[in-house]
PLY file of the C-alpha trace (Angstrom):
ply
format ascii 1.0
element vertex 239
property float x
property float y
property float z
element edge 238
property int vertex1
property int vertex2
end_header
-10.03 9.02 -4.10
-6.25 8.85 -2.96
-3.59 8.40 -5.54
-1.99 5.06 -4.42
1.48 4.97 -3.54
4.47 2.91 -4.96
4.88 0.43 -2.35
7.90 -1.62 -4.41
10.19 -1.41 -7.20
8.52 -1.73 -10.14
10.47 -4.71 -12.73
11.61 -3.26 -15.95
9.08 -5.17 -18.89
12.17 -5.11 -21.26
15.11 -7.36 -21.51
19.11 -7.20 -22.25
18.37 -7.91 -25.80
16.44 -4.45 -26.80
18.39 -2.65 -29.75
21.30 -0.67 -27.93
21.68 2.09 -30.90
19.50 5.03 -30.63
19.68 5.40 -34.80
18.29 2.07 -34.80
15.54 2.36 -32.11
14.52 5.57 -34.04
13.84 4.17 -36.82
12.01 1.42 -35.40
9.60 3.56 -33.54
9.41 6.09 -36.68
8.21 3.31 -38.70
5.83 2.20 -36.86
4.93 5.46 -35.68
3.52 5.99 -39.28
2.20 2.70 -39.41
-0.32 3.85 -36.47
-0.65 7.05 -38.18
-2.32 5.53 -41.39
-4.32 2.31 -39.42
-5.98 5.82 -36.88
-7.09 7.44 -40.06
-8.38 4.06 -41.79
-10.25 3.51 -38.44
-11.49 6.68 -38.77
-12.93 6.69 -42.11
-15.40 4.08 -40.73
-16.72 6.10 -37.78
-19.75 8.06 -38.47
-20.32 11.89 -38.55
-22.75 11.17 -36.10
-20.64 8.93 -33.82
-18.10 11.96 -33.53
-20.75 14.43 -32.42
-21.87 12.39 -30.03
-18.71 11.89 -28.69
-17.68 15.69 -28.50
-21.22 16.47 -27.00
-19.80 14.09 -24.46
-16.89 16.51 -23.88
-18.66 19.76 -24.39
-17.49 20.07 -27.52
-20.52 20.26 -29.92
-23.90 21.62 -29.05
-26.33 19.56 -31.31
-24.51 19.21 -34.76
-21.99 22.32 -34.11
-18.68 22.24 -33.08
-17.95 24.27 -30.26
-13.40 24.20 -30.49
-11.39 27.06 -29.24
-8.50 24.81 -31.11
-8.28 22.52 -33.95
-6.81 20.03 -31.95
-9.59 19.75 -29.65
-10.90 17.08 -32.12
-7.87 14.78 -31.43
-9.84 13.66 -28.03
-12.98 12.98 -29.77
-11.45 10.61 -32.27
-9.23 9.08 -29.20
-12.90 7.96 -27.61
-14.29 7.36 -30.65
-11.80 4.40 -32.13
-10.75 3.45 -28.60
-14.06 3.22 -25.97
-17.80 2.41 -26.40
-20.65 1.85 -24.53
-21.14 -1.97 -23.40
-23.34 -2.77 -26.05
-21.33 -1.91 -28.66
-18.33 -2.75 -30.56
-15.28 -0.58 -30.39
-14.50 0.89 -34.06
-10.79 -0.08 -33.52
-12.06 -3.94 -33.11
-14.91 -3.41 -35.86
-11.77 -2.25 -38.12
-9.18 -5.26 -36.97
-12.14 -7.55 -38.36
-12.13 -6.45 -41.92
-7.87 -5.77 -41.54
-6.01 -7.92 -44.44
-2.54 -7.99 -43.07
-0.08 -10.45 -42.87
0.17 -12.32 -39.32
3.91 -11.27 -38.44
3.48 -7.93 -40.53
4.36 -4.44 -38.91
1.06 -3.53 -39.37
-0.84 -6.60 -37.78
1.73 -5.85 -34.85
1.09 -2.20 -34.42
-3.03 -3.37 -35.20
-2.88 -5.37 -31.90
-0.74 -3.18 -30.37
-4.07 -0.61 -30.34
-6.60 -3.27 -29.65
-4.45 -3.81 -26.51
-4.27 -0.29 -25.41
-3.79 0.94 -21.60
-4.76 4.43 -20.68
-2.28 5.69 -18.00
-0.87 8.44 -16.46
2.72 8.24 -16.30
5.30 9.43 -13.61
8.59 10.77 -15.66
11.30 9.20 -13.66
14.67 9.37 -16.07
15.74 9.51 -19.45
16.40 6.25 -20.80
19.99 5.53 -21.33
19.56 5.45 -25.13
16.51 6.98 -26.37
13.08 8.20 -25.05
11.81 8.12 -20.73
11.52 5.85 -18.46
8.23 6.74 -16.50
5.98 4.51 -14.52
2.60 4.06 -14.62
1.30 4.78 -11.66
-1.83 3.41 -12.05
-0.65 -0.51 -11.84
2.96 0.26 -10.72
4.75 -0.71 -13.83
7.27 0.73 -15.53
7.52 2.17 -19.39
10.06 2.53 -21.82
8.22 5.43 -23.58
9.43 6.51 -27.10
8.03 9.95 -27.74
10.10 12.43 -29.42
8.35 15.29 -28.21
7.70 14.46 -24.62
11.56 13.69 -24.46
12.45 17.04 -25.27
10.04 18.68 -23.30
8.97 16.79 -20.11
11.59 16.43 -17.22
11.47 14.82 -14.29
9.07 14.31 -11.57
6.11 15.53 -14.04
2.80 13.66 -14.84
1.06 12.57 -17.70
-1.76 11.63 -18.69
-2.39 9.03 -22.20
-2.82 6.25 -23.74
-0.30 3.42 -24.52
0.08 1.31 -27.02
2.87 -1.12 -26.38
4.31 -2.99 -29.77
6.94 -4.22 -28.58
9.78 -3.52 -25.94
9.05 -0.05 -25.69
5.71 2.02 -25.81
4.37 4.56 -27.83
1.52 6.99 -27.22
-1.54 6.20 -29.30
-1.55 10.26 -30.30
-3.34 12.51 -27.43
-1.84 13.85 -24.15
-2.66 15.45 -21.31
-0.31 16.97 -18.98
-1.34 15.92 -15.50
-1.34 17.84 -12.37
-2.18 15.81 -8.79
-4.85 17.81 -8.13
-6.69 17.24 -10.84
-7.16 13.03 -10.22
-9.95 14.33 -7.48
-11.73 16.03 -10.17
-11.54 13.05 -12.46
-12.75 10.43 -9.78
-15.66 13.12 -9.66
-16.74 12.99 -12.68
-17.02 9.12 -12.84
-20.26 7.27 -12.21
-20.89 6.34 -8.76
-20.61 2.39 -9.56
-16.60 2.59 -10.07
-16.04 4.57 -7.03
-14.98 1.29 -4.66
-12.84 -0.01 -7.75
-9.32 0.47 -7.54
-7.66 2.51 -9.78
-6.07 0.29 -11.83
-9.21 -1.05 -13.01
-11.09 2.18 -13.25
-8.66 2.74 -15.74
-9.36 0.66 -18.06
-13.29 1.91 -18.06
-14.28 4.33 -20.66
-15.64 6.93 -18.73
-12.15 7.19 -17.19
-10.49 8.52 -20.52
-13.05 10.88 -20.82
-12.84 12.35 -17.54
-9.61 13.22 -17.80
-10.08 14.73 -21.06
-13.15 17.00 -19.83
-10.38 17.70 -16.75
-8.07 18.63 -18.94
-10.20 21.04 -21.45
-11.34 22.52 -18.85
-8.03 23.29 -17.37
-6.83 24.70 -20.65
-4.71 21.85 -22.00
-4.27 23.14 -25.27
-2.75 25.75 -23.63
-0.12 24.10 -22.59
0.20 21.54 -25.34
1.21 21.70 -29.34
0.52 18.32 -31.16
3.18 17.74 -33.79
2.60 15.37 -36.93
4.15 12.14 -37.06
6.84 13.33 -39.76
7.45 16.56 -37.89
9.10 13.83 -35.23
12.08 12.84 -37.29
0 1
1 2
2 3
3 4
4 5
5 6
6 7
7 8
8 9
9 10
10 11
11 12
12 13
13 14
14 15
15 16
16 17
17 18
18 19
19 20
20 21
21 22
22 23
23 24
24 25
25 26
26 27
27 28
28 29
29 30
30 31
31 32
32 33
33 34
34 35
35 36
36 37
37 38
38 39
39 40
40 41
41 42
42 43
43 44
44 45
45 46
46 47
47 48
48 49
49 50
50 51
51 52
52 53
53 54
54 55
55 56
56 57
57 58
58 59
59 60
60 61
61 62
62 63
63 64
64 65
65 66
66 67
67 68
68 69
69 70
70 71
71 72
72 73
73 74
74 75
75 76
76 77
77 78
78 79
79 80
80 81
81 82
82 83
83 84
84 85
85 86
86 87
87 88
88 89
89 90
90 91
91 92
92 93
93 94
94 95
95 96
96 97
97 98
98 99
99 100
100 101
101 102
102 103
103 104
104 105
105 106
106 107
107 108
108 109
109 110
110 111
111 112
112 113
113 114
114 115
115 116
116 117
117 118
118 119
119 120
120 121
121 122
122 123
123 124
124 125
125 126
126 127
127 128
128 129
129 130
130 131
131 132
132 133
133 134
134 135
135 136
136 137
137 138
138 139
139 140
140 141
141 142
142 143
143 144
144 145
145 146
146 147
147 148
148 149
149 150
150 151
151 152
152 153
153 154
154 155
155 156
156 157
157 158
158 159
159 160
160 161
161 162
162 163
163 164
164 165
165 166
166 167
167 168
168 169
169 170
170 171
171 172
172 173
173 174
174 175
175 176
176 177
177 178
178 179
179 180
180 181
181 182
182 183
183 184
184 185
185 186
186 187
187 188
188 189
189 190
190 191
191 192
192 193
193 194
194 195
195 196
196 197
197 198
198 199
199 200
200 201
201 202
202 203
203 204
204 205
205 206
206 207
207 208
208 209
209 210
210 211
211 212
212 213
213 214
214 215
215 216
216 217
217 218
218 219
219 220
220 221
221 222
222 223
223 224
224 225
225 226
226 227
227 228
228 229
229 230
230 231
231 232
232 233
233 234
234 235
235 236
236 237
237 238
């Protein structure tokens, strides 16, 4: 499967009116950084031992009830395709969790609780830094362009490099939802592989926004040593 080519300018999502100060953007997206910090660790507490096994079997990381991780970190994936995907006949734990939720309507948290629900997987295209604070990349996926906030892809991705996560979009700019994968162009052949035959005449922006896709490119990027290349830092390590 080809990776489709921009055929236009993508329009930029965000307005004139976006904060202009970086100090002020910051804190914004530090806040609510570790507002989506806490709500991934109440979602999950409510996701069984046995849900998480099943999910790194998935991967090929567990063999029965044992954990097979040449890093720590490896379990970030699992719990990304744990609160985020599930089989048709089920419930995702991130909507399960959203049900029970008791925040206020036009509270932080409610916003960054919907901002999750409404997750995209992409893979991005770094294009420029943003005048202010963070990348502008474009999702190459559906053509469409991010303001990403991340400090640690800022410092360390430049341009013209790929990659690969998922989005969650609270407001003007987007944030990532906590797992990476940096993406080479060779590897979207081995991810279209990997995915049942039935999504193969789908275009890619829809294939996307299947489960199995997420999971392909994590079992891609395992396998080409991705935690090789990648050191996850903790929300407060960001400030």
């Amino acid at each position: 499967m080809a990776l489709p080519l921009v055929q236009q300018q993508a329009s930029l999502p965000w307005g004139d009116d976006t904060p202009s100060r970086r100090d002020d953007i910051l804190a914004r997206y530090l806040r609510l950084r570790e507002i989506s910090k806490k709500l991934h660790e109440g979602v999950l507490d409510s996701i069984s031992t046995d849900t998480l096994l099943s999910q790194a079997r998935r991967l090929g990381l567990a063999q029965g009830k044992t954990l097979l991780l040449d890093h720590a970190d490896e379990m970030y994936y699992v719990y990304d395709l744990a609160i985020y995907t599930a089989p048709p006949d089920r419930s995702r734990a991130i909507d399960r969790y959203a049900k029970s939720a008791k925040f206020e309507a036009q509270s932080d948290e409610r916003l960054m609780l919907d901002a999750m629900r409404g997750s995209q997987f992409a893979i991005l295209l770094v294009e420029q830094r943003h005048e202010t604070v963070g990348l502008i990349a474009t999702d190459i996926l559906r053509n469409a362009k991010v303001w990403l906030l991340d400090i640690g892809l800022e410092s360390s991705m430049g341009e013209g490099e790929l990659i690969a996560t998922r989005l969650l979009t609270p407001g003007p700019f987007s944030m990532t939802a906590g797992v990476n994968v940096p993406f080479k162009i060779e590897m979207l052949e081995q991810v279209c592989m990997l995915l049942p035959r039935r999504l193969a005449d789908r275009d890619l922006s829809r294939i996307a926004e299947h489960r199995h896709f997420a999971e392909a490119v994590y079992k891609v990027g395992l396998s080409d040593g991705v935690m090789d290349r990648l050191a996850y830092l903790d929300h407060a390590d960001e400030a």
